[in-house]
FIDRENKOL-533776 format. One line per 4 residues: number of its first residue (from 1); their letters; for each residue x, y, z of C-alpha. Coordinates in steps of 0.25 Angstrom, whole numbers. Layout:
! FIDRENKOL-533776
NUM	a	X/Y/Z  ...
! end
This chain:
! FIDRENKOL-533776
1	xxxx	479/532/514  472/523/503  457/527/501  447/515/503
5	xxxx	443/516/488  457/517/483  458/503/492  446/499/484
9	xxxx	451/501/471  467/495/475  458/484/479  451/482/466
13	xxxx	463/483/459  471/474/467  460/462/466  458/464/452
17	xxxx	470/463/444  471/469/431  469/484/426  457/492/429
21	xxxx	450/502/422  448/515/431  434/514/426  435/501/434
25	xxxx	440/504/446  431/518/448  420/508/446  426/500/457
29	xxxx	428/509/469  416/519/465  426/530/461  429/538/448
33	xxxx	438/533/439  447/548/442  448/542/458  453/529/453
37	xxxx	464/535/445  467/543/456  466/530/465  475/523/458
41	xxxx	486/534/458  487/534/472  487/520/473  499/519/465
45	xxxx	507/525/477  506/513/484  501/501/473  506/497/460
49	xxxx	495/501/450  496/503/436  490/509/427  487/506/413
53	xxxx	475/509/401  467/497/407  468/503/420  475/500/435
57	xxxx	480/488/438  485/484/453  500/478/453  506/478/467
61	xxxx	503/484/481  517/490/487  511/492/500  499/484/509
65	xxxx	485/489/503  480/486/517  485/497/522  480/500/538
69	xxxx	479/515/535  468/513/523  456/520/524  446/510/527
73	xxxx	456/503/537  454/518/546  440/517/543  439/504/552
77	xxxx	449/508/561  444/520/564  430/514/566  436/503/576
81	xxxx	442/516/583  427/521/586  422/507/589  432/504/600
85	xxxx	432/518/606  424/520/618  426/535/619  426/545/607
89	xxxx	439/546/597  444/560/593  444/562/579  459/568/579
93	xxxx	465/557/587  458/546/578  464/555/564  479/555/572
97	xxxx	478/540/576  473/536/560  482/546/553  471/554/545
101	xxxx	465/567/547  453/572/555  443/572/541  449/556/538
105	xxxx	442/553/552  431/562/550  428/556/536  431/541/541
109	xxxx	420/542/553  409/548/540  414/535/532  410/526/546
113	xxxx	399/533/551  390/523/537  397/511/543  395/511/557
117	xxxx	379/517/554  379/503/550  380/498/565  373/508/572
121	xxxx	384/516/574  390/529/574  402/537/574  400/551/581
125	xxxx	410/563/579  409/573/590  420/583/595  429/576/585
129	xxxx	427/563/593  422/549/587  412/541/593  407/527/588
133	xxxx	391/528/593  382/514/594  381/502/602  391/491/606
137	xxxx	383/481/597  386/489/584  400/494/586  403/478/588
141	xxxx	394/475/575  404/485/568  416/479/573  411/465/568
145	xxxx	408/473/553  423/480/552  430/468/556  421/461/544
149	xxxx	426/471/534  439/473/538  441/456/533  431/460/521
153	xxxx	430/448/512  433/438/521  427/430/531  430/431/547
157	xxxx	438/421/553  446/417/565  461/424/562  452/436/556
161	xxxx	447/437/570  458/434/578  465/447/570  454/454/574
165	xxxx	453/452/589  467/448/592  462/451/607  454/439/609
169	xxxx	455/425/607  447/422/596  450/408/593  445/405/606
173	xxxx	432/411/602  429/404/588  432/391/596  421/395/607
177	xxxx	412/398/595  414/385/588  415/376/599  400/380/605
181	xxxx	394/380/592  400/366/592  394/361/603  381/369/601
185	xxxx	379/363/588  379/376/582  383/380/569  393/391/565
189	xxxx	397/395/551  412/402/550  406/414/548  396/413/559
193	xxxx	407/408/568  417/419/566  407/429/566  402/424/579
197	xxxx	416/425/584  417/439/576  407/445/586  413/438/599
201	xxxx	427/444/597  420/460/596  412/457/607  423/453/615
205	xxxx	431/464/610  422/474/615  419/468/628  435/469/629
209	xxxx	435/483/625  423/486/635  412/486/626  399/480/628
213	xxxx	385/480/624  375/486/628  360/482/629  364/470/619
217	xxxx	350/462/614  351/449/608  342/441/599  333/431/604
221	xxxx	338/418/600  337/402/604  343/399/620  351/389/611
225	xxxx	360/399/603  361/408/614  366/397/622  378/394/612
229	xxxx	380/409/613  382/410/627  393/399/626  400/404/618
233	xxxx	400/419/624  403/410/638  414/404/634  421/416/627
237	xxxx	421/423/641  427/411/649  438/413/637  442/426/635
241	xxxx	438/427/651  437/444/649  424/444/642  411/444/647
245	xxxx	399/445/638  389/452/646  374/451/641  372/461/630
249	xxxx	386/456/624  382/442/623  368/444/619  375/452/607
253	xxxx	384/439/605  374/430/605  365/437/595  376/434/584
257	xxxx	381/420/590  366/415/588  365/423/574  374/413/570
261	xxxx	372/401/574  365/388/570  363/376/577  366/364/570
265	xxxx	355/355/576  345/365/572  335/361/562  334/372/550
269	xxxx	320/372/551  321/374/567  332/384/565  326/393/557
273	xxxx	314/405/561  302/404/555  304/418/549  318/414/543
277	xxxx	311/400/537  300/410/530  310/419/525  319/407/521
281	xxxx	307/403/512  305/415/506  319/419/502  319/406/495
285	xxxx	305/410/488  310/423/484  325/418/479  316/409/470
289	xxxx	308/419/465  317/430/462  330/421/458  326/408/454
293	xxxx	332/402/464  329/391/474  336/392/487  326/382/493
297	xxxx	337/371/494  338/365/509  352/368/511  351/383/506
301	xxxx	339/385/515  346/379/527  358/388/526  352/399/522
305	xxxx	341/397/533  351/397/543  357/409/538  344/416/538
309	xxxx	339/414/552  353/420/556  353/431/548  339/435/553
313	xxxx	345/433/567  358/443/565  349/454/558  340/454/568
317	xxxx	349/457/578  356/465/569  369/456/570  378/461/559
321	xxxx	386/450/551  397/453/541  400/447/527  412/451/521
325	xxxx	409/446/509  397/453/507  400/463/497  409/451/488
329	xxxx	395/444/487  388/454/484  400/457/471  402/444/468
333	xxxx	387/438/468  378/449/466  364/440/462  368/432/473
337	xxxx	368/446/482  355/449/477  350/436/479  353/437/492
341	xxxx	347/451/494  335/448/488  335/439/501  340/447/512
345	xxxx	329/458/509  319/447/511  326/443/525  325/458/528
349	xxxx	309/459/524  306/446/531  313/451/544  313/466/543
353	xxxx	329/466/544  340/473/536  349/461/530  363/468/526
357	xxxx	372/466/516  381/456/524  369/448/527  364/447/512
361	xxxx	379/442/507  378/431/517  365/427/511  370/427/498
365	xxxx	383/419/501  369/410/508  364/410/494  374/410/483
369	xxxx	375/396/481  362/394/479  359/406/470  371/403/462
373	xxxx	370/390/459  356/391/455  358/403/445  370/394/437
377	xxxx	359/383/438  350/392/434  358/396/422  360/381/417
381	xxxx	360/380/402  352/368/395  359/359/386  356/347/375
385	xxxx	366/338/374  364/332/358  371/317/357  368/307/347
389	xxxx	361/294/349  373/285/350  380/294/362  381/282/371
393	xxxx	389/292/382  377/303/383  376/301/397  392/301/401
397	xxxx	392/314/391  380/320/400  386/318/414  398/325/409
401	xxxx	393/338/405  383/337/418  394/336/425  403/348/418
405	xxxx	391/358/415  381/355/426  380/369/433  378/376/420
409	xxxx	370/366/410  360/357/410  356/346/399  343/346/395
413	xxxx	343/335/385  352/325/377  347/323/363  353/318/351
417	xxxx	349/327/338  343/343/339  330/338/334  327/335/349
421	xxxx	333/349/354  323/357/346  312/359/356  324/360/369
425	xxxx	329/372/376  344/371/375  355/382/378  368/372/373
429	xxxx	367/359/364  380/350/367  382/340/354  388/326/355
433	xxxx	386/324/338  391/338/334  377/343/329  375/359/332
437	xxxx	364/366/333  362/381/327  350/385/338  357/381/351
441	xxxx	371/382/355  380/368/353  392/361/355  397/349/350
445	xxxx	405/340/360  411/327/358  405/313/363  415/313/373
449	xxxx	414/325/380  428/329/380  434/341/391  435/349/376
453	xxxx	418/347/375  417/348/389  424/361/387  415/366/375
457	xxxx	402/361/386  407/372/394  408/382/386  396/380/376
461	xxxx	388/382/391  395/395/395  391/401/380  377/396/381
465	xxxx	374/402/395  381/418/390  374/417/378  360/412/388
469	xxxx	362/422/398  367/435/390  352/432/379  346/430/393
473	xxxx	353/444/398  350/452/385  337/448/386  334/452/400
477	xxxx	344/465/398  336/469/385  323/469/394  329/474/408
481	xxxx	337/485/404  333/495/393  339/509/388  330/517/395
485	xxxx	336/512/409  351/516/407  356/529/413  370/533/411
489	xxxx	371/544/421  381/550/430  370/560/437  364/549/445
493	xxxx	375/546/459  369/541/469  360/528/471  345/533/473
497	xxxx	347/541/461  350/532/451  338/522/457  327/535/458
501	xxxx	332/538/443  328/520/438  317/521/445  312/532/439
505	xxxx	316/526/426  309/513/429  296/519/433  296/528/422
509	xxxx	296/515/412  287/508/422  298/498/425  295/502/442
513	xxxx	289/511/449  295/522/457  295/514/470  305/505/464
517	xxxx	317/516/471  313/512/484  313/498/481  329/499/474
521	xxxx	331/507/487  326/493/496  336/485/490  347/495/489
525	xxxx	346/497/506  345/480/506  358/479/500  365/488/491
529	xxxx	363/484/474  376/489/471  388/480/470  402/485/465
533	xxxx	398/496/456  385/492/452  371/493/458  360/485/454
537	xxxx	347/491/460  333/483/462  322/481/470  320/469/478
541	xxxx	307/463/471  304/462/457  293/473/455  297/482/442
545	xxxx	285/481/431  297/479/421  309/472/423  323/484/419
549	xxxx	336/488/424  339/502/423  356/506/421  361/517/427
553	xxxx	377/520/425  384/531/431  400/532/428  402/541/439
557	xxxx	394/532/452  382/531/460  384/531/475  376/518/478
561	xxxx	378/516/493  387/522/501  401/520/495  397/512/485
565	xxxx	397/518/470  389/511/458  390/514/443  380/506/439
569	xxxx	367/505/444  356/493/436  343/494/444  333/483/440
573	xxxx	320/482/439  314/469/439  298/464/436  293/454/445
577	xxxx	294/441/433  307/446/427  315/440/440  325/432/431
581	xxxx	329/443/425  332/451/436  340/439/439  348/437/427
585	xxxx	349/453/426  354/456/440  363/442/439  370/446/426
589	xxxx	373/460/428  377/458/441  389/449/439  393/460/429
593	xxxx	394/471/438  404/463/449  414/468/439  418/484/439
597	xxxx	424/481/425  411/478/420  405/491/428  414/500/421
601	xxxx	410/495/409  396/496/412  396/509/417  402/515/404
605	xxxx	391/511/396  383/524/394  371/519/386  361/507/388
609	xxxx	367/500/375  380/499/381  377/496/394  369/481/390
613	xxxx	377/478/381  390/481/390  382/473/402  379/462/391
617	xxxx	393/460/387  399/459/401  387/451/406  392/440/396
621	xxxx	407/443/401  403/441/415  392/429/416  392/423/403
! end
């Protein structure tokens, strides 16, 4: 039976082709680089993995990876087991019918005891008998959540549920959904539609089984969604004939249809709560404020507005909602992530609710356009352009670059000698008369602006903005981070050790005081810092006398939270008025770290010197 972080690292392998260093992969799955090599040994019963002195490399699979009997598979099943049982299960039957001993049950129900805690729930083991313990309303909030992760990185979709409850007749629900909020004038986005008919099909289910709810409370909510609710639960019991929703079953229902859905002949303003309109307002003040960035655009604000009032609605009826994307965002678009943090813990404040970690990746799919697109702008480089007097074409010439180099230049002037540049701001100087200068950066291009110079345009901008952002960095890295914050240290193991151990540091050098732990720990318990291998630790406001970043690196690992082990943990400190360099720090290092290649690296720098100018070297591989 493969172990699930042997499927972690046959995974890693598999998506990444090419040979990998154990160093590498023991970053990767949170294990030692020993535990890989004896990994990879066993793996080689059953895939084609060779070996080499770059490393592992992943050739073929001679038998299906997805194997039903892998460890996280009995997990699930076993779970599903507990959900769908009405009277206890004995632990000896449940180890005969899976194939594992007593202690692999035993151990498995520890492992679930963390999940199902989520939902209210909880396994209880009493004369070697299993008892799932918690309401209706949870157990089918836990069913929505494993069906969610067993498609992991994929939306749902019609066929996806159509496998799941070959039982019932699904495609006659979706049609009943959509037709009503059709003629209702209500709007429905896929994923509002196909989670709608997500919780159709468990609720039926379990009213098939024999499962109802007790005591059910609904939210209070406009006689107008309501109404659209009770159609559509009307007409799915005239179709499938033996199901009745009785009171607390629909109310339950209802709650998430009217979670999700908009009417089209709403106005915005008339659609939204006077508390989400506030908070919309502030979120847009404090996006400003902390990133620079203006998210007051009307289309933004309508979407987004939408998104908000909904959001409010589903936490307060603690209506779970599941992003299987959420943990790729939050690799793959970590300023992005926090971005979008930064806004969820203003939502929970506001509203006195827990926003989880499903909810902050939607918002930051919300956002991601916006954000991104005005960091590149943001990062425009200014350009002269130098032509002589008789250049009759200068206006054709400038079109033509607008129209190549828009997004990442902007020009600032046309002139026709470098006397006129003197007094100007440039990063680039593109020359029509082949005249250089020695003080700023220039090419030489032809009058006609051949796909050759177009070429050399191109490039010239990509060199200007590395060279632009790695001074920027230096400079900001040279003041943020100094010698006397870098540990290299394998004592420290676990997460509120190596925080109490900066703070101590920072207050020491008057950088924060010693209230600053409890503050690291508020964001930590809003959504976790760490992402892959790497945790960057901070507070949500800007309140450190001076502006550093304190390294810790431990070889070895630090337990971070729950499984999840880290090997290199930055926390930052940041004054109120150094918020760009929060920014440009956080931003740069960030998209370093979504590489383990980079993290081994990193993590065997023992010494401060090392360390920047290892960050320096693949902050310029990576961005520039």
């Amino acid at each position: 039976m493969i172990k699930s972080t042997q499927s972690k690292l046959l995974n890693y392998l598999r998506d990444n082709p090419g040979f990998h260093t154990a160093a590498e992969l023991a970053i990767e799955i949170g294990k030692s680089k020993r535990t890989v090599k004896n990994y990879i040994q066993d793996l080689k019963i059953n895939y084609q993995i060779i070996s080499g002195r770059e490393g592992y490399k992943f050739l073929q699979t001679k038998k299906d990876y997805y194997d039903l009997n892998s460890f996280s598979n009995q997990k699930n099943k076993l779970l599903n087991e507990l959900i769908n049982s009405s009277t206890p299960l004995n632990i000896y039957d449940l180890a005969e019918n899976f194939y594992v001993s007593e202690s692999v049950i035993k151990r498995t129900v520890k492992e679930l005891q963390t999940k199902v805690a989520h939902f209210n729930l909880k396994i209880m083991y009493k004369n070697d008998s299993l008892c799932l313990i918690g309401s209706e309303q949870d157990r089918r909030h836990l069913i929505s959540s494993l069906l969610y992760n067993e498609i992991s990185g994929t939306f749902l979709n019609e066929d996806v549920l159509k496998n799941n409850f070959p039982q019932i007749d699904v495609s006659s629900i979706f049609k009943i959904v959509v037709h009503e909020a059709e003629k209702e004038k209500i709007y429905l986005n896929t994923f509002d539609l196909n989670n709608i008919v997500l919780h159709i099909l468990i609720s039926v289910e379990r009213l098939q089984q024999g499962y109802k709810i007790k005591n059910g409370i609904g939210i209070s909510s406009s006689k107008q969604g309501y109404d659209f609710a009770t159609k559509i639960l009307n007409q799915i019991e005239d179709q499938l004939k033996n199901v009745h929703f009785d009171f607390s079953d629909r109310q339950e229902l209802k709650t998430i249809i009217n979670s999700s859905a908009s009417r089209k002949d709403k106005s915005f303003d008339n659609y939204l709560s006077s508390q989400t309109k506030y908070l919309l307002c502030q979120i847009v003040k404090y996006i400003k404020e902390v990133y620079s960035i203006d998210l007051s655009h009307s289309k933004f604000l309508k979407q987004f507005g939408l998104h908000l009032e909904r959001l409010i609605v589903r936490l307060k009826s603690k209506q779970i909602v599941h992003n299987p994307l959420a943990e790729s965002i939050k690799m793959s678009s970590p300023t992005i992530y926090e971005c979008a943090v930064l806004i969820s813990h203003l939502i929970s404040e506001e509203c006195n609710i827990i926003v989880p970690d499903n909810e902050i990746a939607f918002i930051a799919l919300h956002i991601g356009n916006a954000v991104s697109e005005q960091i590149s702008s943001n990062n425009k480089i200014k350009v002269i352009l130098l032509a002589p007097e008789y250049q009759e074409n200068i206006v054709q010439i400038v079109s033509k670059i607008e129209k190549h180099f828009s997004e990442q230049m902007v020009i600032i002037d046309i002139v026709q000698n470098f006397s006129s540049i003197e007094d100007q701001d440039a990063d680039l100087i593109v020359s029509l008369n082949g005249s250089t200068d020695n003080q700023v950066k220039t090419i030489s291009v032809s009058q006609f602006l051949t796909f050759k110079d177009l070429d050399k345009v191109g490039k010239a901008i990509t060199e200007v903005k590395a060279t632009i952002k790695k001074k920027q960095f230096l400079h900001d890295a040279g003041n943020f981070f100094r010698p006397e914050f870098f540990l290299y240290n394998k004592g420290l193991k676990k997460r509120d050790q190596i925080l109490a151990y900066v703070v101590e540091g920072f207050s020491k050098e008057n950088v924060t005081t010693k209230e600053y732990f409890s503050r690291l720990i508020n964001r930590e318990r809003m959504s976790s810092t760490a992402f892959g291998r790497v945790a960057i630790p901070h507070s949500f406001d800007m309140i450190a006398q001076k502006s550093r970043g304190f390294v810790v690196i431990n070889p070895s690992g630090v337990q971070w939270d729950n499984d999840n082990k880290v090997y290199l943990v930055i926390v930052l400190a940041v004054a109120s008025d150094d918020k760009k360099i929060f920014r440009n720090i956080f931003d740069k290092i960030s998209n370093v770290m979504v590489d383990s290649k980079n993290i081994e690296e990193l993590v065997n720098c023992k010494d401060y010197k090392d360390f920047i100018e290892k960050l320096t070297d693949l902050i310029e591989q990576t961005d520039f």
